[in-house]
C-alpha positions in Angstrom: 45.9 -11.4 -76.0 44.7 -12.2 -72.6 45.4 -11.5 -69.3 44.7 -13.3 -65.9 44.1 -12.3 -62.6 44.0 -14.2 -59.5 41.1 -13.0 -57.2 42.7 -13.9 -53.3 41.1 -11.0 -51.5 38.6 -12.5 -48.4 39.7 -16.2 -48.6 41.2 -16.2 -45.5 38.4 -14.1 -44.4 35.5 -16.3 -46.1 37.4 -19.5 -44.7 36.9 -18.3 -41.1 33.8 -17.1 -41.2 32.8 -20.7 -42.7 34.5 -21.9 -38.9 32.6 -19.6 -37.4 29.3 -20.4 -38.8 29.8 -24.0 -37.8 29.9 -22.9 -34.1 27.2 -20.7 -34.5 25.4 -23.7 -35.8 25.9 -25.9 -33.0 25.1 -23.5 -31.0 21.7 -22.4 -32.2 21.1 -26.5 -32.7 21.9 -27.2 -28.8 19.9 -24.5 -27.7 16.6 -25.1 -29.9 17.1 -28.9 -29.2 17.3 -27.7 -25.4 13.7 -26.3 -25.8 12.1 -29.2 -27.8 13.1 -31.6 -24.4 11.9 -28.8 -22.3 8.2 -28.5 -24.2 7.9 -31.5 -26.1 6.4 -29.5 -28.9 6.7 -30.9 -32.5 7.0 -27.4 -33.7 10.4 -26.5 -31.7 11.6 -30.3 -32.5 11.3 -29.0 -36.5 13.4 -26.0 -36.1 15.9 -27.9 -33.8 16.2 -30.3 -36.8 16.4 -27.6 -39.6 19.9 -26.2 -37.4 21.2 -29.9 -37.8 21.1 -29.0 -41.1 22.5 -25.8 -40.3 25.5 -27.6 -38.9 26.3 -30.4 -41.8 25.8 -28.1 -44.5 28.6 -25.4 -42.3 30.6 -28.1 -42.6 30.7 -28.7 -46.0 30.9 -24.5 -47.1 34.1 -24.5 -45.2 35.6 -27.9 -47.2 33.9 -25.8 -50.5 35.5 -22.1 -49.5 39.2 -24.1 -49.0 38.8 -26.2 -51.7 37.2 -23.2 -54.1 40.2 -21.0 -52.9 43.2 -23.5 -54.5 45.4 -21.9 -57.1 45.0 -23.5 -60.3 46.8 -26.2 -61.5 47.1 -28.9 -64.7 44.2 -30.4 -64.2 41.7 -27.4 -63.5 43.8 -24.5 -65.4 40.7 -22.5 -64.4 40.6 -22.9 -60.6 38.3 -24.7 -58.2 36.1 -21.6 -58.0 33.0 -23.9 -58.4 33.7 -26.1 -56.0 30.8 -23.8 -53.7 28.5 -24.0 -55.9 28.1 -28.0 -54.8 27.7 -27.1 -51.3 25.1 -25.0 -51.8 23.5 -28.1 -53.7 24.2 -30.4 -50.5 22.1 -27.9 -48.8 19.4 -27.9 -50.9 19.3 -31.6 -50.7 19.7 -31.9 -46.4 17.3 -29.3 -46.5 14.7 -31.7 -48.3 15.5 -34.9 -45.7 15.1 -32.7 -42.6 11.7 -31.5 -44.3 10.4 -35.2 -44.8 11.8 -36.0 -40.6 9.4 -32.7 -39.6 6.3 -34.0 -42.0 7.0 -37.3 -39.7 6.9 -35.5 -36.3 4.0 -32.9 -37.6 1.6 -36.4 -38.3 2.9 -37.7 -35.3 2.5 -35.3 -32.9 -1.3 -34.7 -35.0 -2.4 -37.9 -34.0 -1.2 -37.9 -30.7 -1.6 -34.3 -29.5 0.8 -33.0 -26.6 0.5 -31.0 -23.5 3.7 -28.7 -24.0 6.0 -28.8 -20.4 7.5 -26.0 -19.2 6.5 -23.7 -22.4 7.8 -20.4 -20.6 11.7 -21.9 -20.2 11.5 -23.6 -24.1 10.1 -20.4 -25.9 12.9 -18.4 -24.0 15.2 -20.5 -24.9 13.9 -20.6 -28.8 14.0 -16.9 -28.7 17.6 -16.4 -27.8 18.8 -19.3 -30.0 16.9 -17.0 -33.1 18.3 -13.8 -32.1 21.8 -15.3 -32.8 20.3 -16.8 -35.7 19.4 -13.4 -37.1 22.7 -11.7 -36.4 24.8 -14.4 -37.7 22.6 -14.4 -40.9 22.8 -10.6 -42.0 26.8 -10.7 -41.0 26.7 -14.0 -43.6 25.0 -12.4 -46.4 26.8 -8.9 -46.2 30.2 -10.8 -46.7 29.0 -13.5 -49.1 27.7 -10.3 -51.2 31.0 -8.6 -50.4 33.5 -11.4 -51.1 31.5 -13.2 -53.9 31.2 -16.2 -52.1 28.2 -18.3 -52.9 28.9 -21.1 -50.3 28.2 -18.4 -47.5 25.5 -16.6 -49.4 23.4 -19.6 -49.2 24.4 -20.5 -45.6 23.3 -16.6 -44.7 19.9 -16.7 -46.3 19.0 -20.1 -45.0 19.9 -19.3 -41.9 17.1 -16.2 -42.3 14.8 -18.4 -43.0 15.6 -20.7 -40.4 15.0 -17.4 -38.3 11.6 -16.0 -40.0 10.0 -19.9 -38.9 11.2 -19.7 -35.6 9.4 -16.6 -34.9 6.3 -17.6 -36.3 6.5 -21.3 -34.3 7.1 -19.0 -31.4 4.1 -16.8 -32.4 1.9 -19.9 -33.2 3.0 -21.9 -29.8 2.0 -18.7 -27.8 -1.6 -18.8 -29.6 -1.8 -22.5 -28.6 -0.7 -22.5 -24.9 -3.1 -19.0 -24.7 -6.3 -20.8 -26.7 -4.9 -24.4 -25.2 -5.4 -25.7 -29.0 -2.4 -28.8 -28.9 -3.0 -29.1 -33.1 -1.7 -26.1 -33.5 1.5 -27.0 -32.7 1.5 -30.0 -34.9 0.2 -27.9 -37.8 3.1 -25.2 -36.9 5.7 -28.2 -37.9 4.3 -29.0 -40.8 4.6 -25.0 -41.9 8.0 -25.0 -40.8 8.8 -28.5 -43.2 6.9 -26.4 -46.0 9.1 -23.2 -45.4 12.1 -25.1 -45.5 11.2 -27.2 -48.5 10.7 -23.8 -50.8 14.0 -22.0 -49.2 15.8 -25.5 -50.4 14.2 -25.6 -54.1 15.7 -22.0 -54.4 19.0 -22.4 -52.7 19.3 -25.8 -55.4 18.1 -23.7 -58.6 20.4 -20.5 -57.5 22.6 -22.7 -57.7 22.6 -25.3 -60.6 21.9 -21.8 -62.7 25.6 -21.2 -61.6 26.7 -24.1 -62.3 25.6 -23.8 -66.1 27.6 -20.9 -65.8 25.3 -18.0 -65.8 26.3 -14.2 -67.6 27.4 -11.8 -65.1 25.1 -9.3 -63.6 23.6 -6.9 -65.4 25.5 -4.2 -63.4 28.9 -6.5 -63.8 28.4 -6.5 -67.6 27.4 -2.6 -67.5 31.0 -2.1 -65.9 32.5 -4.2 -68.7 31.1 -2.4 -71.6 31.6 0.6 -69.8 35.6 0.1 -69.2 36.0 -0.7 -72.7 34.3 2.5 -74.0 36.6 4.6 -71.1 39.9 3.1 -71.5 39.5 1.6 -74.9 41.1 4.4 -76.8 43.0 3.8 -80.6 40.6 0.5 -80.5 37.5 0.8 -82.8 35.1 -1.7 -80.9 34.4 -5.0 -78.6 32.2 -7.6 -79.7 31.1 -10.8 -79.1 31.4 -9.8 -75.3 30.7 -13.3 -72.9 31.0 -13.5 -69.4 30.5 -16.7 -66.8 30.2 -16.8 -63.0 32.4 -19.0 -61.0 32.5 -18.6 -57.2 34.3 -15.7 -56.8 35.4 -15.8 -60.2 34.2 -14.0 -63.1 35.4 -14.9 -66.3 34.9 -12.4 -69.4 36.2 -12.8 -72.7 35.3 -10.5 -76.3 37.1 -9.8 -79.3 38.8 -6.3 -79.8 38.7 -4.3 -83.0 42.1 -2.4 -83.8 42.9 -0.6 -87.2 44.7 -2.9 -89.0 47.4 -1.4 -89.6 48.5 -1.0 -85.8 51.7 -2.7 -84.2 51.3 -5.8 -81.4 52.6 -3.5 -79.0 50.0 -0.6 -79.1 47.3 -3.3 -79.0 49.1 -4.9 -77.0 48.9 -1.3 -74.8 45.4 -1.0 -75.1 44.6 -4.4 -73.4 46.5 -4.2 -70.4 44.8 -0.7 -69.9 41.5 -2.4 -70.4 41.9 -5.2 -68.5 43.5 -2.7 -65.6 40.1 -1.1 -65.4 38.1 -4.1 -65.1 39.9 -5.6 -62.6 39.4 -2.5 -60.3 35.5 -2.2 -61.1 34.8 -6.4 -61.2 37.2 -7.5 -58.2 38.2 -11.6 -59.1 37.8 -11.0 -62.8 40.1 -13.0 -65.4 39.9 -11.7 -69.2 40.4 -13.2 -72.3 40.7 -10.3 -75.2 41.4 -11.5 -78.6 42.8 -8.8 -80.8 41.4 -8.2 -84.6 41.7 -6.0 -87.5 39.1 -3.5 -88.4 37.5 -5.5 -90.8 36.4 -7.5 -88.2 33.6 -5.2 -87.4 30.1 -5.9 -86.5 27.8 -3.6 -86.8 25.2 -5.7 -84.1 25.8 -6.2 -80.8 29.6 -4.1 -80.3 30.7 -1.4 -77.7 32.1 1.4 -79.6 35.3 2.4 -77.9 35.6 6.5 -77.1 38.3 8.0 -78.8 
C-alpha cells in the first residue's frame, strides 16, 4: 500500500525569493565594485568578485527552485526535487574560480603595493553593500530552513560568509590606512580567496551528501517512528524503516506488520491514518508502506505500534 503526497507549499514563495536574491546580488556587486574603483584595494576587488558569484549562482537557484518544483511526470515519476541540489554544486564550483581570480589580484597587488584613493567613500560604501548582505542572508536561511529548499539554503549561508569577510577586509583596510602598511591589503585578499574556498568545499559536500540521498534528520526520523507508534493502532510493528532527502522532498518507505488474519480494508485503514500523521509532522513527505502478515516480524530494528 502506498500513498503519495505532493509537497507545493512555498514554491511560489521560494521561486520569488530566488528573483529577489538576484537583485539583491547585483546590487551588493555594483556597490562593492563601486568601492574597489574608488580605493583601488585588492582586498575590496575580492569581495566585489565573490558577489559576481553571488549573482550567477542567483541565477541558476531560481532555474533549480522552477525546475525542482515540476509535477512529476513519465520520465521522472519521482519529481525534479533534486534538480537544487546541482545548483548548489555550481556554486561550489564559481566559488572555487572566483577564489583562483582573488589569489591573482592578492600576488598582484603584493608585488606591486597600492596607495588606497579615497578609502573613507570605498569603506562606506563596502559597509552599506554588507549590511544588505547580512539582512538578505538571515531572511535566506530562515525560509530555506522553513520551506526545505536547499538551493536558497546555500545561497543564504554563502551570502553570510560573503558578509563575515567583508567585515574583516573592512577591519583589516582600517588597520592598514591607520599603520599605512599597503601589504596588508594584499594579504586581506588572499584571506578572503581562502574563506571562500572552505565555504565552497562545504556548500559542494552538503551537497553531493544529498545527492547520494542521505537518511532524514534525526528529528524527521524521530517523527516517523513516533507516528507509527501514535497512530499505528491494530498494526503489530514497522520495520525496515528508510528515508531519502530530495529538495523539498522526503521520501520514507517501511514495511507494516498486521495480524494475519486482518481484511485489506482495515490495513488498508491503518495506512492512510499513518501516513495522515506524517504528512502533518514531515511537510513534503511521500510514503511507501508495504503491508505484511505477523510472521513477518523482526525482532531487531522495528517500532512497536501502541495498541
Amino acid at each position: 500500500m502506498s500513498g503519495y503526497h505532493d509537497h507545493a507549499h512555498g514554491d511560489g514563495s521560494v521561486g520569488r525569493t530566488a528573483v529577489v536574491t538576484i537583485v539583491v546580488a547585483f546590487l551588493v556587486m555594483g556597490l562593492k565594485y563601486f568601492a574597489y574603483l574608488k580605493t583601488g584595494s585588492a582586498a575590496l576587488y575580492s569581495d566585489a568578485l565573490e558577489s559576481i558569484v553571488n549573482v550567477v549562482t542567483g541565477v541558476a537557484a531560481l532555474i533549480a527552485v522552477r525546475i525542482s518544483a515540476m509535477p512529476p511526470d513519465r520520465k521522472h515519476p519521482f519529481g525534479h526535487h533534486k534538480a537544487e541540489f546541482f545548483s548548489a554544486v555550481l556554486e561550489g564550483a564559481l566559488i572555487v574560480v572566483a577564489a583562483v581570480l582573488i589569489f591573482q589580484e592578492a600576488y598582484q597587488a603584493w608585488l606591486n603595493p597600492r596607495t588606497l584613493t579615497e578609502p573613507a567613500q570605498g569603506l562606506a560604501i563596502n559597509m552599506a553593500a554588507a549590511a544588505i548582505n547580512a539582512g538578505w542572508a538571515g531572511y535566506l536561511i530562515s525560509r530555506g530552513r522553513a520551506w526545505k529548499s536547499p538551493a536558497l539554503s546555500a545561497g543564504g549561508w554563502h551570502i553570510l560568509t560573503d558578509v563575515a569577510t567583508s567585515v574583516g577586509v573592512l577591519a583589516g583596510l582600517v588597520l592598514s590606512i591607520w599603520t599605512g602598511i599597503t601589504q596588508l591589503d594584499p594579504i586581506l585578499a588572499a584571506l578572503v580567496g581562502a574563506n571562500i574556498l572552505w565555504a565552497g568545499y562545504r556548500i559542494t559536500m552538503s551537497s553531493m551528501s544529498s545527492l547520494l540521498d542521505e537518511a532524514a534528520s534525526s528529528e524527521d526520523q524521530d517523527q516517523i517512528r513516533a507516528a507509527i507508534k501514535d497512530c499505528g493502532s491494530g498494526a503489530i510493528q514497522a520495520h525496515d524503516i528508510r528515508t531519502r532527502h530530495a529538495g523539498r522532498a522526503t521520501f520514507i518507505e517501511f514495511h507494516l506488520v498486521v495480524p494475519g488474519g486482518m481484511t485489506v480494508l482495515e490495513s488498508h485503514t491503518i495506512c492512510d491514518r499513518i501516513e495522515e500523521a506524517l504528512k502533518q509532522r514531515i511537510p513534503g513527505s511521500q510514503i511507501v508502506i508495504h503491508v505484511e502478515p505477523d510472521h513477518k516480524a523482526k525482532d531487531k530494528g522495528a517500532v512497536a505500534v501502541s495498541s
